[in-house]
C-alpha angles and dihedrals in degrees: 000000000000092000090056092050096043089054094047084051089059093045102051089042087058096048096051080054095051094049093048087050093050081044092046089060091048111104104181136081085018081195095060088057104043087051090054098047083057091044084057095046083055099060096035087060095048083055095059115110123222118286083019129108123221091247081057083069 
């Protein structure tokens, strides 16, 4: 059951990569993605599990 979650975790952590770089090459409505870098911060740092930082992630 760990194995699964730990995979899930990976993919899900992949895929949160995949999606700031696409935002990263984006050039218009600079405030759009700012908000969803932050969007993205957010839900790096509630992942984090306990005696862990969000750059651990």
């Amino acid at each position: 059951m760990y194995e699964r979650a730990e995979d899930a975790d990976r993919r899900i952590t992949a895929l949160a990569r995949e999606f700031e770089a696409t935002i990263d090459r984006l050039t218009d409505n600079e405030e759009i993605i700012t908000g969803l870098k932050a969007f993205l911060r957010l839900l790096r740092a509630g992942d984090v599990a306990p005696g862990r930082t969000a750059a651990d992630a």
